[in-house]
C-alpha positions as CSV (number, residue, x, y, z in Angstrom):
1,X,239.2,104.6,97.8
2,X,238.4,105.5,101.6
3,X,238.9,101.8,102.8
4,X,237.6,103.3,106.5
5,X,234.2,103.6,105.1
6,X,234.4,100.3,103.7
7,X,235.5,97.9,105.9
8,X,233.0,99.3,108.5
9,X,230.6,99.3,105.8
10,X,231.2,95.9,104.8
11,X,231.1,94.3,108.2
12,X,227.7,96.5,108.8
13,X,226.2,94.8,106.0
14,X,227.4,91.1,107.4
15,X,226.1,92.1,110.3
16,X,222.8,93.2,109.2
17,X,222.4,89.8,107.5
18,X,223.6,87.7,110.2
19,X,225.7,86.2,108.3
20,X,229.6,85.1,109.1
21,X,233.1,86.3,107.7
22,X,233.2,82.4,106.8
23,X,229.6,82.7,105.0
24,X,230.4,85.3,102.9
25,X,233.8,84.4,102.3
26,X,232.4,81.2,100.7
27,X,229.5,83.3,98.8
28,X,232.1,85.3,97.2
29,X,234.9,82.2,96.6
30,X,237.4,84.1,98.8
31,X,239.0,83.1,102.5
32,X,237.7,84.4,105.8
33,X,241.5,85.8,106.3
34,X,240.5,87.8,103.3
35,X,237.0,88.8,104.5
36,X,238.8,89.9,107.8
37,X,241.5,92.1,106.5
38,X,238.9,93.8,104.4
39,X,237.0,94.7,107.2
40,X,239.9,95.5,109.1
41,X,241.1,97.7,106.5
42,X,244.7,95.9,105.9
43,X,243.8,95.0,101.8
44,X,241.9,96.7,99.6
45,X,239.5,94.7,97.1
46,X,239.7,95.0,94.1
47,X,236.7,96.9,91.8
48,X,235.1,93.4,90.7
49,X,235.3,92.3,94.4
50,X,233.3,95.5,95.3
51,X,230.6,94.9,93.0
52,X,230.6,90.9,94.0
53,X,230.4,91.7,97.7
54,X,227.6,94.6,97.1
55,X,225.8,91.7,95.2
56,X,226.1,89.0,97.5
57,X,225.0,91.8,100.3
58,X,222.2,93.1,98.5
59,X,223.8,96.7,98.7
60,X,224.6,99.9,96.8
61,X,228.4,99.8,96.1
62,X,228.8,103.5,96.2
63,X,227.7,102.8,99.5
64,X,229.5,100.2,100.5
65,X,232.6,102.3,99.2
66,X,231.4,105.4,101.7
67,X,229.7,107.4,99.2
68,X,226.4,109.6,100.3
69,X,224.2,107.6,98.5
70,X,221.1,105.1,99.8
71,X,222.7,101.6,101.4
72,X,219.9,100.1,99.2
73,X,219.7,99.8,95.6
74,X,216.6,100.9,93.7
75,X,215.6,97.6,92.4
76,X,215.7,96.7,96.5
77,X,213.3,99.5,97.4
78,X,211.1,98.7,94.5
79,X,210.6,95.5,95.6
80,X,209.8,96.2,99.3
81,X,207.3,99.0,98.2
């Protein structure tokens, strides 16, 4: 897993939301320690964290994992279309 592309990813898409380390952490029934080393790149998520995280942020978890790929999922676009 390139953990560079997503802890800057992951904190991106906070960001974008405006929403907290402590906000999210909560969303996703972890700490905001947690949330922070994530972002910072010191632990690595596990595969159902990913996919919890990319939920709760409303983004593609290729992306959010640094693949090529659109930071919003299809059913997103659709929507705003």
């Amino acid at each position: 897993m390139a953990l560079e592309s997503f802890g800057r990813r992951l904190k991106e898409a906070r960001e974008f939301l405006n929403m907290t380390q402590k906000e999210l952490s909560e969303l996703a029934g972890t700490t905001e320690a947690t949330i922070s080393r994530y972002e910072s790149e010191v632990h690595e998520p596990s595969r159902n964290t990913i996919e919890l995280l990319a939920a709760i942020l409303g983004v593609n978890p290729a992306w959010l994992l640094g693949a090529p790929v659109d930071q919003w999922p299809e059913s997103t676009e659709k929507k705003e279309a």
